[in-house]
C-alpha positions as CSV (number, residue, x, y, z in Angstrom):
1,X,-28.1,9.0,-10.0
2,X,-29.5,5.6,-11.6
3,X,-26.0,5.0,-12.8
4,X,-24.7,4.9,-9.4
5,X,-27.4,3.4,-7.9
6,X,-27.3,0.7,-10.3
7,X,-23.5,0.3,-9.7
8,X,-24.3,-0.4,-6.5
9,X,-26.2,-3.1,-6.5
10,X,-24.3,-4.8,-9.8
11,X,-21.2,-4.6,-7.4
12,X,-22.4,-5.6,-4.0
13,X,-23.6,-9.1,-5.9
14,X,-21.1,-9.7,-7.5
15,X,-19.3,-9.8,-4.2
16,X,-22.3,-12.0,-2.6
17,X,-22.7,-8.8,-0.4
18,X,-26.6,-7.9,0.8
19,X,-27.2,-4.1,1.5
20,X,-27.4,-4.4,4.9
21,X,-23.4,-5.8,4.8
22,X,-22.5,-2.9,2.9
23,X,-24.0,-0.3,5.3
24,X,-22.8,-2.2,8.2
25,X,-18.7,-2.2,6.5
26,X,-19.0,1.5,5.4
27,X,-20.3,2.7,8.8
28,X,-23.9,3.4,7.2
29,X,-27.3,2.9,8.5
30,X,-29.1,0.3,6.3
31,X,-31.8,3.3,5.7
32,X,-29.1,5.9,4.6
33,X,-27.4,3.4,2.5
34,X,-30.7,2.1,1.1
35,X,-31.1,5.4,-0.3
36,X,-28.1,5.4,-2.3
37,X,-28.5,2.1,-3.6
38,X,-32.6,3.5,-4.8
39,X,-30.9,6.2,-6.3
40,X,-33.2,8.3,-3.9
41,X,-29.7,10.2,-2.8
42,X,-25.7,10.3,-3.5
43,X,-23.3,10.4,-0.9
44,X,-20.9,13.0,-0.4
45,X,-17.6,12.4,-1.5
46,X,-15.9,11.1,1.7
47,X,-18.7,8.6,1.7
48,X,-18.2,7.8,-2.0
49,X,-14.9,6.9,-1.3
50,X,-15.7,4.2,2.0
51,X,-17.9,2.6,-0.2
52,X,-15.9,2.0,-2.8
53,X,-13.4,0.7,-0.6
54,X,-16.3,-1.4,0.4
55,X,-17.0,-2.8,-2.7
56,X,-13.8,-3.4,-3.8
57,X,-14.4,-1.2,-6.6
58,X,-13.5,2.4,-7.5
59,X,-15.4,5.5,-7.4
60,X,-15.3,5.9,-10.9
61,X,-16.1,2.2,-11.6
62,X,-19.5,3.0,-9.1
63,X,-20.3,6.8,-11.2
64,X,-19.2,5.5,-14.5
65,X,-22.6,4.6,-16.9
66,X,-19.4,2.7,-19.0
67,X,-18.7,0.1,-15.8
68,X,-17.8,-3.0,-16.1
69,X,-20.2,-5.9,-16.0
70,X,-19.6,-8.7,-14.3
71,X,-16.0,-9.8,-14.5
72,X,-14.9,-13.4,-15.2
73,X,-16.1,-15.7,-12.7
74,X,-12.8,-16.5,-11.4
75,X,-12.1,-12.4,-10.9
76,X,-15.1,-12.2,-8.9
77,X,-14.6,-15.1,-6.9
78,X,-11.2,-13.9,-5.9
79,X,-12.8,-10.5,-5.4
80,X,-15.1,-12.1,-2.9
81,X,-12.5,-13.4,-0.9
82,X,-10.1,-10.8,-0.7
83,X,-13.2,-8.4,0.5
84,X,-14.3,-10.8,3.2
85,X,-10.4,-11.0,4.0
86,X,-10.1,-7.9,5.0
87,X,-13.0,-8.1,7.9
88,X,-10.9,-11.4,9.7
89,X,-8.9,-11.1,12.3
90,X,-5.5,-12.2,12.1
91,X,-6.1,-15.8,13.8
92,X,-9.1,-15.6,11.2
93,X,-6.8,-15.4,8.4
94,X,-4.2,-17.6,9.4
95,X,-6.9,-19.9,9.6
96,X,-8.3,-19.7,6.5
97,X,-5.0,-19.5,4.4
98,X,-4.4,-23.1,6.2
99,X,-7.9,-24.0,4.7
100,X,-6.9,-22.5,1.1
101,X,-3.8,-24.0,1.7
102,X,-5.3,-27.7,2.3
103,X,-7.3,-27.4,-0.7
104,X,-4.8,-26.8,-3.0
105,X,-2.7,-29.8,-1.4
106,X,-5.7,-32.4,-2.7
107,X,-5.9,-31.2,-6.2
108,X,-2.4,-31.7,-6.5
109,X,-2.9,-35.5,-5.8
């Protein structure tokens, strides 16, 4: 259960995600998902899989004592984004592709 629990938290910052974001995107209480995150309980398998979707991760990434530390920067940046991507609406998105977009026009110059 440390193993997971640890998973947890290793992934969550890595994405720049608190606890509380987590719970909120997985359909959790902050208490329930709390628990899981002090190792106190596991989730059931249904759950296992939400947050893993969650975190952008994979439910044997989250169980595995073998997981991956932190990925390059540049991986977990663009992890980041693309799970914050997925909560936008589509104006949202639009929006911030124009953004990304602008960016990449002034490095080019």
């Amino acid at each position: 259960m440390d193993v997971f629990a640890k998973n947890l938290r290793r992934r969550a910052q890595e994405l720049g995600l608190a606890n509380a974001e987590v719970a909120r995107r997985a359909g959790l209480s902050e208490r329930r998902y709390a628990h899981y995150v002090s190792g106190r309980n596991e989730p059931d398998l249904a759950m296992l899989l939400r947050i893993a979707e969650v975190l952008q991760s994979t439910p044997n990434d989250l169980l595995s004592a073998t997981a991956a530390a932190a990925s390059d920067p540049r991986t977990t940046l663009l992890d980041r984004l693309n799970s914050a991507a997925t909560l936008m609406t589509d104006s949202d998105l639009q929006a911030a592709i124009a953004q990304a977009e602008a960016v990449v026009r002034l490095r080019r110059r």
